[in-house]
PDB file of N, CA, C and O in Angstrom:
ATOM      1  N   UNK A   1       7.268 -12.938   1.703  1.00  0.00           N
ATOM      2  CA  UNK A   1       6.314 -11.837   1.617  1.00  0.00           C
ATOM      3  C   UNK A   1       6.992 -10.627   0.962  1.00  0.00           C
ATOM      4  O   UNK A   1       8.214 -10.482   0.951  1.00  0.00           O
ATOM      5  N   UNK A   2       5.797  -9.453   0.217  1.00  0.00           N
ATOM      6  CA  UNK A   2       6.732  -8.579  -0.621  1.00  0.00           C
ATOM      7  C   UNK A   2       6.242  -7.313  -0.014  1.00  0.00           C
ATOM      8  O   UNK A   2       5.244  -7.301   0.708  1.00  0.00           O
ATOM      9  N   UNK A   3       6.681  -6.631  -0.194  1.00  0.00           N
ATOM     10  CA  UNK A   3       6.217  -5.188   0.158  1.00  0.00           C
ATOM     11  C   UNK A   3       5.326  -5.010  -0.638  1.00  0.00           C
ATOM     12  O   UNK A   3       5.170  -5.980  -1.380  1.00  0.00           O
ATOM     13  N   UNK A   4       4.283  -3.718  -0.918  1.00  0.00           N
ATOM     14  CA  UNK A   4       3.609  -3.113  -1.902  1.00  0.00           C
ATOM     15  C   UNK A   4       4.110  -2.204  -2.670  1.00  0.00           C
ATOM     16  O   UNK A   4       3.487  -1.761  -3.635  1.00  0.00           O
ATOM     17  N   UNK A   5       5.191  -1.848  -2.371  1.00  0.00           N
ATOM     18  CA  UNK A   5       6.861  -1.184  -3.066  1.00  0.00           C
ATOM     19  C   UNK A   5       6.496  -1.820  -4.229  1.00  0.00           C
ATOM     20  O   UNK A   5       5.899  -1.341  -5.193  1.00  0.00           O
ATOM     21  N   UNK A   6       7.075  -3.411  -3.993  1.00  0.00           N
ATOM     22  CA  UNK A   6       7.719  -4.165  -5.197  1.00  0.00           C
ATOM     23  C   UNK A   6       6.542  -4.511  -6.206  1.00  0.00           C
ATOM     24  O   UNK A   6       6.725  -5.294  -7.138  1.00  0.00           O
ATOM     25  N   UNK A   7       5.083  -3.765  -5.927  1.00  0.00           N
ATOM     26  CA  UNK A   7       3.753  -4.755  -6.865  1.00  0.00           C
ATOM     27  C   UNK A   7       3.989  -3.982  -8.096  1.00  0.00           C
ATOM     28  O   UNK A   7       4.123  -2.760  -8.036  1.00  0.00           O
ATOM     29  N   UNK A   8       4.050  -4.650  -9.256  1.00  0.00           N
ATOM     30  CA  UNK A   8       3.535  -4.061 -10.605  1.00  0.00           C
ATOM     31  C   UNK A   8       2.503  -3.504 -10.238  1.00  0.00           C
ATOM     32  O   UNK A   8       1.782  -3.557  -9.242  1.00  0.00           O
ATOM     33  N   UNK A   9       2.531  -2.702 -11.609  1.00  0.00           N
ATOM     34  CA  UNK A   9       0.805  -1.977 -12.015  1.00  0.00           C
ATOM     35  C   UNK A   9       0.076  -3.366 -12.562  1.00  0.00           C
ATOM     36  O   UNK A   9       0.394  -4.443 -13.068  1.00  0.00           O
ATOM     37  N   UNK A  10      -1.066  -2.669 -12.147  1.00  0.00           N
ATOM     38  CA  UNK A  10      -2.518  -4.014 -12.716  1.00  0.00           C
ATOM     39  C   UNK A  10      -2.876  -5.117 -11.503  1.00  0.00           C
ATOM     40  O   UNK A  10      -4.047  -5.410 -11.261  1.00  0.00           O
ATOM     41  N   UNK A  11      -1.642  -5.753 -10.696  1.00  0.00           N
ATOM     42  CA  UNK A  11      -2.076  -6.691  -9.766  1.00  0.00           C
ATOM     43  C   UNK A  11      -3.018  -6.199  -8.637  1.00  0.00           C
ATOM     44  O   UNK A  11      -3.238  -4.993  -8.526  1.00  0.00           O
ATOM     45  N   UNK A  12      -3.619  -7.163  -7.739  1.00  0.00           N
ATOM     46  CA  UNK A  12      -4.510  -7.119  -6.895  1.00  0.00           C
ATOM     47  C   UNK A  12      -3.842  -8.094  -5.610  1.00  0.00           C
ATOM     48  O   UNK A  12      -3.621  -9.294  -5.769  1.00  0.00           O
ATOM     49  N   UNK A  13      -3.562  -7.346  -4.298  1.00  0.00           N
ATOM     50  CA  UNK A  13      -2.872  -8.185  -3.402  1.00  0.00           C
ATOM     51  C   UNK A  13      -3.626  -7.853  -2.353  1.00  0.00           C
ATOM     52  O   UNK A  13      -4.335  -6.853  -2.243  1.00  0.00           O
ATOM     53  N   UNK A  14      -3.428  -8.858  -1.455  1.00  0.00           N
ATOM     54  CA  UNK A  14      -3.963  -8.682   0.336  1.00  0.00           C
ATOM     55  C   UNK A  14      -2.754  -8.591   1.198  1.00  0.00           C
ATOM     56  O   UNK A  14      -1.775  -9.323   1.340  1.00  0.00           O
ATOM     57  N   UNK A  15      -3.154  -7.389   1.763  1.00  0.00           N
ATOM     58  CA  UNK A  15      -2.357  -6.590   3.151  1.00  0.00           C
ATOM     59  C   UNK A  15      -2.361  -7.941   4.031  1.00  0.00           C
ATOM     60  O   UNK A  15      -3.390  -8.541   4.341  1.00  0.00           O
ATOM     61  N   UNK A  16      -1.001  -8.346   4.402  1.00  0.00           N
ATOM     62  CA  UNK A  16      -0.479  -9.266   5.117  1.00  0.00           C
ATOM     63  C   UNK A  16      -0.952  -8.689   7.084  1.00  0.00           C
ATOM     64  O   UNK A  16      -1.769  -8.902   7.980  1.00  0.00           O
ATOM     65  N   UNK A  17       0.375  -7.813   6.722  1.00  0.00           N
ATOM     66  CA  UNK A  17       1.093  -7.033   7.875  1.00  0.00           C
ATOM     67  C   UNK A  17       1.763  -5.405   7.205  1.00  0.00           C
ATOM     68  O   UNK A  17       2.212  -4.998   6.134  1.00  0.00           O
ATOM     69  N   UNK A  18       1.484  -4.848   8.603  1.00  0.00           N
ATOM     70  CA  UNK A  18       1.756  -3.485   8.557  1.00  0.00           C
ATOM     71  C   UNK A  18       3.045  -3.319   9.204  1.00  0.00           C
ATOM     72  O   UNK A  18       2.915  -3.760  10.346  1.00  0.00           O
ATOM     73  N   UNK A  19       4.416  -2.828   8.994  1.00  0.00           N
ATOM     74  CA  UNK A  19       5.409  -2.445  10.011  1.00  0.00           C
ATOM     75  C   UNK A  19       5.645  -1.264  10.551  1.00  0.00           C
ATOM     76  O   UNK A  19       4.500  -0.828  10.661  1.00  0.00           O
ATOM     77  N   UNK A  20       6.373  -0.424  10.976  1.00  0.00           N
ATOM     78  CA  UNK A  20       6.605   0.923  11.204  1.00  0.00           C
ATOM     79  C   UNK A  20       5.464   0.868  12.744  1.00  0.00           C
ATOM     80  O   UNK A  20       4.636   0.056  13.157  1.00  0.00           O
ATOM     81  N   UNK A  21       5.970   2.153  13.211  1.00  0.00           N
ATOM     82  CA  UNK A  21       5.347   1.983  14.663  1.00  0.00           C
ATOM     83  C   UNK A  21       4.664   3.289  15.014  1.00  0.00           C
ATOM     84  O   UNK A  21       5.189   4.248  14.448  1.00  0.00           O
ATOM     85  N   UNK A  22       3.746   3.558  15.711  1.00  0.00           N
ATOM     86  CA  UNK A  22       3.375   5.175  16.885  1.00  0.00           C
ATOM     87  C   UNK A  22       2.226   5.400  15.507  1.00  0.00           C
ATOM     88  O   UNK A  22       1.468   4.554  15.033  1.00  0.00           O
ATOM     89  N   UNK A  23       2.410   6.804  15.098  1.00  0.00           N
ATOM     90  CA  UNK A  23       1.761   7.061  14.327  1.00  0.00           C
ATOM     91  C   UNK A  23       1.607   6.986  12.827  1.00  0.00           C
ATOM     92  O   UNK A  23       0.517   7.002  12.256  1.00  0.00           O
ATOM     93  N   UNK A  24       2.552   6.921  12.350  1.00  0.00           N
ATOM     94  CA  UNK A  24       2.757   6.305  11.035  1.00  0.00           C
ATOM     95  C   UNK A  24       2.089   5.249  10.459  1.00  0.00           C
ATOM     96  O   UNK A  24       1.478   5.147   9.394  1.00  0.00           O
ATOM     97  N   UNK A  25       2.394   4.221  11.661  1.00  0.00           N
ATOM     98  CA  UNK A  25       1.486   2.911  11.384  1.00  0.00           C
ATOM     99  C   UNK A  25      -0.315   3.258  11.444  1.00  0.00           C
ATOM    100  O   UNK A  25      -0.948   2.653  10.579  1.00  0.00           O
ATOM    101  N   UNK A  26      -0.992   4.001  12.212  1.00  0.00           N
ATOM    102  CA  UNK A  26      -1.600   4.559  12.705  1.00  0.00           C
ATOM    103  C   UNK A  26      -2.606   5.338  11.467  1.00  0.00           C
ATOM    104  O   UNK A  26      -3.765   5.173  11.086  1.00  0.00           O
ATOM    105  N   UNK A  27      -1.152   6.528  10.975  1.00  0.00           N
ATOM    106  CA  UNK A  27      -1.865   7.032   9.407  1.00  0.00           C
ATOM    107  C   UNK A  27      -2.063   6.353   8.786  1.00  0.00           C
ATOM    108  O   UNK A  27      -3.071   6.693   8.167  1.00  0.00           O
ATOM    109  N   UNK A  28      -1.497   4.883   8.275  1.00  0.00           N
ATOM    110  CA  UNK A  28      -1.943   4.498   7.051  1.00  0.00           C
ATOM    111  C   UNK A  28      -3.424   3.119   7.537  1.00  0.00           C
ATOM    112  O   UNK A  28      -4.155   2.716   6.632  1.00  0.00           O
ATOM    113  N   UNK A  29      -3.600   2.639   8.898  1.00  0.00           N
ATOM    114  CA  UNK A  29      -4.683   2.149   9.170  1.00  0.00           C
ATOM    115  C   UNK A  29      -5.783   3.164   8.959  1.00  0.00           C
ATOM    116  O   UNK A  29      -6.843   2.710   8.529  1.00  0.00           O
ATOM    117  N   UNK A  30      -5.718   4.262   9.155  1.00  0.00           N
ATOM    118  CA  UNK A  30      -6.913   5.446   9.096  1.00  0.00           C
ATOM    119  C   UNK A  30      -6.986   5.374   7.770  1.00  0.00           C
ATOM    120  O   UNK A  30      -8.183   5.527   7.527  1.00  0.00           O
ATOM    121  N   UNK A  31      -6.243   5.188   6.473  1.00  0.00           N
ATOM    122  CA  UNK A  31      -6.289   5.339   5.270  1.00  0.00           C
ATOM    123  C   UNK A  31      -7.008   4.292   4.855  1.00  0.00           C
ATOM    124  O   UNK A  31      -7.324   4.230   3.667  1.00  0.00           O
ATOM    125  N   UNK A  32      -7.426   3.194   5.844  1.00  0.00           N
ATOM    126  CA  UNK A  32      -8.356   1.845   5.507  1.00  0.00           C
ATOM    127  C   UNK A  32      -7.139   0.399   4.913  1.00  0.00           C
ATOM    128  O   UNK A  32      -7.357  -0.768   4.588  1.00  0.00           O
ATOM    129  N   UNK A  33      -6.315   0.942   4.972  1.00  0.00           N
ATOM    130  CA  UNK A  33      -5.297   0.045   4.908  1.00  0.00           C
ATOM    131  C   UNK A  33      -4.900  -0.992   6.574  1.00  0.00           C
ATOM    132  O   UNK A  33      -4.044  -0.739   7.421  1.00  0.00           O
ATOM    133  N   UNK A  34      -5.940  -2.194   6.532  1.00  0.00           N
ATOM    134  CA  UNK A  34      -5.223  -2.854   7.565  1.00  0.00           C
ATOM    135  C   UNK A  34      -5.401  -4.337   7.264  1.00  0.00           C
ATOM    136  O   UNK A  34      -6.014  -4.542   6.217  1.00  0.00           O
ATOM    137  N   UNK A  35      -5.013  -5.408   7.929  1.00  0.00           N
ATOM    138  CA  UNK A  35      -4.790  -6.575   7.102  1.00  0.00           C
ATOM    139  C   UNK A  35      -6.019  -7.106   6.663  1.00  0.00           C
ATOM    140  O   UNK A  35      -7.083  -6.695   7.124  1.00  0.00           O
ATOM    141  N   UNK A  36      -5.928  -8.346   5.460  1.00  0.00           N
ATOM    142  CA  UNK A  36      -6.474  -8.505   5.159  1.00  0.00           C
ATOM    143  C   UNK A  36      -7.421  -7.770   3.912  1.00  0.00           C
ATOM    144  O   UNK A  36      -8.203  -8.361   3.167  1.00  0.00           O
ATOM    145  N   UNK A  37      -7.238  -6.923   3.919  1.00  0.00           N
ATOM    146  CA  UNK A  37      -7.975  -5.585   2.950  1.00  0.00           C
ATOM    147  C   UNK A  37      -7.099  -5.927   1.491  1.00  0.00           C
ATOM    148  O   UNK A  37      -5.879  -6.055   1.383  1.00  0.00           O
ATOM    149  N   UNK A  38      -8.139  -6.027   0.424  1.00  0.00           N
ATOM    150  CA  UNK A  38      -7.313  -5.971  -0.824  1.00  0.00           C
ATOM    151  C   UNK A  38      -6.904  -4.586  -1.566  1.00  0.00           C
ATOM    152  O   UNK A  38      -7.614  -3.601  -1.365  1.00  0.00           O
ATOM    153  N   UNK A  39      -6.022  -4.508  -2.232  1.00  0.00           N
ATOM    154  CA  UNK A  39      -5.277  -3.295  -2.631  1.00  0.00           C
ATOM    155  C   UNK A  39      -4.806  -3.775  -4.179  1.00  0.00           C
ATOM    156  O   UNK A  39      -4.266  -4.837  -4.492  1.00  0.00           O
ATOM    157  N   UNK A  40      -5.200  -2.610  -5.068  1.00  0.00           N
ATOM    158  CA  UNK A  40      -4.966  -2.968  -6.593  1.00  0.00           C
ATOM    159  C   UNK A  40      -4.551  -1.783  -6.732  1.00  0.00           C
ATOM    160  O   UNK A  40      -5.207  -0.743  -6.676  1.00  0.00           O
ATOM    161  N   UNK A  41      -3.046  -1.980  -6.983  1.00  0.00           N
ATOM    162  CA  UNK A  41      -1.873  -0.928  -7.662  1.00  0.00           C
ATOM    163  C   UNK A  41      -1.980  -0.598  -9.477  1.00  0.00           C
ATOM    164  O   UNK A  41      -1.696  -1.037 -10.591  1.00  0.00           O
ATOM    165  N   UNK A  42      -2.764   0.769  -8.557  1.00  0.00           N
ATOM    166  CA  UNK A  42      -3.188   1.036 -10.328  1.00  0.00           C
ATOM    167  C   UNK A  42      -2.622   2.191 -11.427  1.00  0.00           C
ATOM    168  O   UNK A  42      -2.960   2.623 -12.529  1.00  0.00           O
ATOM    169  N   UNK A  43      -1.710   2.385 -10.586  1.00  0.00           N
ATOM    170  CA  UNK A  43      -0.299   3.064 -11.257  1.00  0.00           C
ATOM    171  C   UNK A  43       1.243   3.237 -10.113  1.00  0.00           C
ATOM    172  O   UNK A  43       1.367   3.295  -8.890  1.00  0.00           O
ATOM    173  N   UNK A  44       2.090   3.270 -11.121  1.00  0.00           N
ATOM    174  CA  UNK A  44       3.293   3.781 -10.166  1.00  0.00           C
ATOM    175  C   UNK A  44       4.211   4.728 -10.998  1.00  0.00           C
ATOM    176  O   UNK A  44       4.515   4.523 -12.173  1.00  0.00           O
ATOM    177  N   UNK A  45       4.592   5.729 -10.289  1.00  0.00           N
ATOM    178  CA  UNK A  45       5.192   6.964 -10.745  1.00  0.00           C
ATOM    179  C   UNK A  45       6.608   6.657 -11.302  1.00  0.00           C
ATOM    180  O   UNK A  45       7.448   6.014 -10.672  1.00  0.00           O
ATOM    181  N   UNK A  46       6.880   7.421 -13.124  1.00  0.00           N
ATOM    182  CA  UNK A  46       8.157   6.709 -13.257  1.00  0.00           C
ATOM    183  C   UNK A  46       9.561   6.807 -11.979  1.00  0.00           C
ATOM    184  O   UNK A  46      10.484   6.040 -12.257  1.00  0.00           O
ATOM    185  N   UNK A  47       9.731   7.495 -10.917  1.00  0.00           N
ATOM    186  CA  UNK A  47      10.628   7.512 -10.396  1.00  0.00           C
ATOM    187  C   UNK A  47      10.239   6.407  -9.141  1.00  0.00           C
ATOM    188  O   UNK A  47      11.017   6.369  -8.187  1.00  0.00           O
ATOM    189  N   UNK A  48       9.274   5.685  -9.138  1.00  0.00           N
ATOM    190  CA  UNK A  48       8.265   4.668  -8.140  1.00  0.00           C
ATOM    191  C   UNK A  48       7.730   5.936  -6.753  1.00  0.00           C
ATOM    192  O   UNK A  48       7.645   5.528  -5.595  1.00  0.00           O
ATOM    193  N   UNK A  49       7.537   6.862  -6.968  1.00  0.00           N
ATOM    194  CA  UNK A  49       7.437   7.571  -5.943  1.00  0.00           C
ATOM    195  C   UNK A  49       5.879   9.133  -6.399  1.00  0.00           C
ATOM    196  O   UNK A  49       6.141  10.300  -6.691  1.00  0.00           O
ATOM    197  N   UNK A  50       4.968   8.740  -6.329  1.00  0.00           N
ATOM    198  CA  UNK A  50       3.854   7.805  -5.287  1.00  0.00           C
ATOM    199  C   UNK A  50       3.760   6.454  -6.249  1.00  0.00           C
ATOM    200  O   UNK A  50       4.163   6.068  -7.346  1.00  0.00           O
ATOM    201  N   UNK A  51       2.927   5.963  -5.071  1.00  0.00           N
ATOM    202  CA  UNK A  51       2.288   4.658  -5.752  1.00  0.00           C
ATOM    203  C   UNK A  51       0.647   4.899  -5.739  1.00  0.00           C
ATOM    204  O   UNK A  51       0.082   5.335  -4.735  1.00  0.00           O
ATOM    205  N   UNK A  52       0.033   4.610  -6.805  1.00  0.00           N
ATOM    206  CA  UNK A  52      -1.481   4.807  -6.507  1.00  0.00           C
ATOM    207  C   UNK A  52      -1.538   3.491  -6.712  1.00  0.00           C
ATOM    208  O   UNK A  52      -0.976   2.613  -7.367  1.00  0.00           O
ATOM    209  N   UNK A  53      -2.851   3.712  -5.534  1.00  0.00           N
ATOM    210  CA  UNK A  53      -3.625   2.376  -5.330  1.00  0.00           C
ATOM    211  C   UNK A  53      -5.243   2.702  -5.379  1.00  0.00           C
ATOM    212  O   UNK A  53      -5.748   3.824  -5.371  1.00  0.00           O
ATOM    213  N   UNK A  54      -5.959   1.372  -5.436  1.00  0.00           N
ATOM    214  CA  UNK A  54      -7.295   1.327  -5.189  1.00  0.00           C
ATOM    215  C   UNK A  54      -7.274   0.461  -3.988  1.00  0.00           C
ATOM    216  O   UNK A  54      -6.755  -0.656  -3.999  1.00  0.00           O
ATOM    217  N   UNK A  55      -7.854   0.999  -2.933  1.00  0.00           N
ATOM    218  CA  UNK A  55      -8.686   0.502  -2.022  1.00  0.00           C
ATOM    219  C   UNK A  55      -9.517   0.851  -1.055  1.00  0.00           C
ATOM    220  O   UNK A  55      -9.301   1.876  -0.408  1.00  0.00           O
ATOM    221  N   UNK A  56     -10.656   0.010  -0.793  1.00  0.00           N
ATOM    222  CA  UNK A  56     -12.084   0.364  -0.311  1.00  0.00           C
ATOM    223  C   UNK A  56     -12.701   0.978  -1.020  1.00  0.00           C
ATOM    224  O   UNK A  56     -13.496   1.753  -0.486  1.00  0.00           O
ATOM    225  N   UNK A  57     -12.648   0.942  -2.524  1.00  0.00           N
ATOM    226  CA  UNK A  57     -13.384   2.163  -3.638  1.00  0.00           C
ATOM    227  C   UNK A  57     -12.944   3.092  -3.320  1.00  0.00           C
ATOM    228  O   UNK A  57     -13.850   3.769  -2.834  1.00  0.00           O
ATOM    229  N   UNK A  58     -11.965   3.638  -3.281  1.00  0.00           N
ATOM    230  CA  UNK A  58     -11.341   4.595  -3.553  1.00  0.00           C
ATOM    231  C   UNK A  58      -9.974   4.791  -4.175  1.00  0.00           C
ATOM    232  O   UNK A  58      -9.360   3.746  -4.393  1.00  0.00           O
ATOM    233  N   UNK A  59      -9.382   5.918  -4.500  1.00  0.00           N
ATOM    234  CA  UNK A  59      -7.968   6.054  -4.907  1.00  0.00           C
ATOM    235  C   UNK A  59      -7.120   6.577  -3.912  1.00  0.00           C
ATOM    236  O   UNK A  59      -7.546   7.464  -3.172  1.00  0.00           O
ATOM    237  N   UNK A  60      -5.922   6.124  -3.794  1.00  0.00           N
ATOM    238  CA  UNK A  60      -5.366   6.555  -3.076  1.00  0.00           C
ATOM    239  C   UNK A  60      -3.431   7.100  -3.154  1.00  0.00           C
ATOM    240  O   UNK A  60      -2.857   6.161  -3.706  1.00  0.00           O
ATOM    241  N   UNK A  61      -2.910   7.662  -2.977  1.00  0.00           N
ATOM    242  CA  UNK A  61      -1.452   7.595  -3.803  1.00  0.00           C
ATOM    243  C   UNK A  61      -0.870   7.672  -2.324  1.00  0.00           C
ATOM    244  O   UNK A  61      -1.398   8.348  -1.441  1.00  0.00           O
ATOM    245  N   UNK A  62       0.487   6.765  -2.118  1.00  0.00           N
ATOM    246  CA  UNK A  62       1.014   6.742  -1.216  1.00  0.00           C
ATOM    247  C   UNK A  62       2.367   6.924  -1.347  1.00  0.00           C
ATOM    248  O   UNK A  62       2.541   6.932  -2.566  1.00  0.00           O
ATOM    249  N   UNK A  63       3.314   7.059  -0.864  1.00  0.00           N
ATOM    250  CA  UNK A  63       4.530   7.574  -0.529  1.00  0.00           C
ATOM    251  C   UNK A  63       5.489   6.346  -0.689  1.00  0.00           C
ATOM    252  O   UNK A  63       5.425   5.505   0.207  1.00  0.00           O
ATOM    253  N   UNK A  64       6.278   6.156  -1.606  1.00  0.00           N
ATOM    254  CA  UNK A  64       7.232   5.100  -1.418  1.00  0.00           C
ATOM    255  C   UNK A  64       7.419   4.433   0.225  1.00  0.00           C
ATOM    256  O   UNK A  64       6.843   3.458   0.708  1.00  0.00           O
ATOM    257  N   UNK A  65       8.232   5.165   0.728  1.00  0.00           N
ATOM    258  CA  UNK A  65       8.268   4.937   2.413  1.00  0.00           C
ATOM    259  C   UNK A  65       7.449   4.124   2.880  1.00  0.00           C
ATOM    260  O   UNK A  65       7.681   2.993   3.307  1.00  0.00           O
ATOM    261  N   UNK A  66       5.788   5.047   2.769  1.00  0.00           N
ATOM    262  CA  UNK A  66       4.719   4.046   3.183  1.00  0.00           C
ATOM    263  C   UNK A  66       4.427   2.969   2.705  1.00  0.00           C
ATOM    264  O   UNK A  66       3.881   2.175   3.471  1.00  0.00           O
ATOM    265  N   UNK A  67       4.713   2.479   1.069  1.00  0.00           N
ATOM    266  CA  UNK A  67       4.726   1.452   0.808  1.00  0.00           C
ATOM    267  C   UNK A  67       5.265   0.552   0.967  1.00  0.00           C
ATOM    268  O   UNK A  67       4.740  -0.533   1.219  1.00  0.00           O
ATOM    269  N   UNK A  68       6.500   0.775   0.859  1.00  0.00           N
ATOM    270  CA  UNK A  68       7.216  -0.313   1.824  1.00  0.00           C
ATOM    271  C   UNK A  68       7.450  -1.084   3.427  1.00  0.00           C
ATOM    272  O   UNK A  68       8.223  -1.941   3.856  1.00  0.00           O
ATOM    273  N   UNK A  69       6.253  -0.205   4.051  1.00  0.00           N
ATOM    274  CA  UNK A  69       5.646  -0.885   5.269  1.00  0.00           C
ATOM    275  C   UNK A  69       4.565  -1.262   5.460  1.00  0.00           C
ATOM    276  O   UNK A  69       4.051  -1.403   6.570  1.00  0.00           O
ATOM    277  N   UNK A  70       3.990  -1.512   4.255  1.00  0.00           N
ATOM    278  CA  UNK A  70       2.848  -2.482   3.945  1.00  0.00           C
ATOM    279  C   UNK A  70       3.505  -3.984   3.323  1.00  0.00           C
ATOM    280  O   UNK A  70       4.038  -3.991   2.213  1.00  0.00           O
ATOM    281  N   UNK A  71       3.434  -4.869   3.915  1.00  0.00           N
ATOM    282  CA  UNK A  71       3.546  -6.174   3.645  1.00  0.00           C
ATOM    283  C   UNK A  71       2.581  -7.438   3.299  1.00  0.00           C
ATOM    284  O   UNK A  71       1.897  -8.060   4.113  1.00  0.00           O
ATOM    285  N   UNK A  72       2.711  -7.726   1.573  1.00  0.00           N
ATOM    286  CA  UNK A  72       1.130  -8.240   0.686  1.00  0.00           C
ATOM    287  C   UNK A  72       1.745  -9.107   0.387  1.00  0.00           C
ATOM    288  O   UNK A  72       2.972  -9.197   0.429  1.00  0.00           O
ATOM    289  N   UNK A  73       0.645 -10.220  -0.114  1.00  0.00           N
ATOM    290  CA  UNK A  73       0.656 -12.082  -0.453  1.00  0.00           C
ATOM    291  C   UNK A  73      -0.615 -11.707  -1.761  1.00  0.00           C
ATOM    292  O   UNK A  73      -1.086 -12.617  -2.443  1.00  0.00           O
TER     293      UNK A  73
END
């Protein structure tokens, strides 16, 4: 399994598993991010730090950190 760190731009993946714990994990379920949910990385910042994504029709840019505690197939 890969993080959402490691997705190119353009792909389309499904949220495995979430890691991180309390509230963190917490913020990014409120963000509509929970398993199963597809996510299409539709840019990443040249330093990889945010990552924008699409999901649930919307845009969203997330935080390296947070991406890497999202775990996609």
């Amino acid at each position: 399994m890969r993080t959402l760190k490691e997705i190119p731009c353009g792909q389309t993946v499904t949220v495995k598993k979430l890691s991180g714990e309390g509230p963190v994990k917490r913020r990014i379920m409120d963000m509509g991010i929970t398993r199963g949910t597809e996510v299409f990385v539709r840019k990443v910042a040249p330093l990889g730090d945010p990552v924008e994504v699409s999901v649930r029709g919307y845009e969203l840019s997330l935080r390296k950190a947070d991406a890497e505690m999202i775990m996609v197939e």
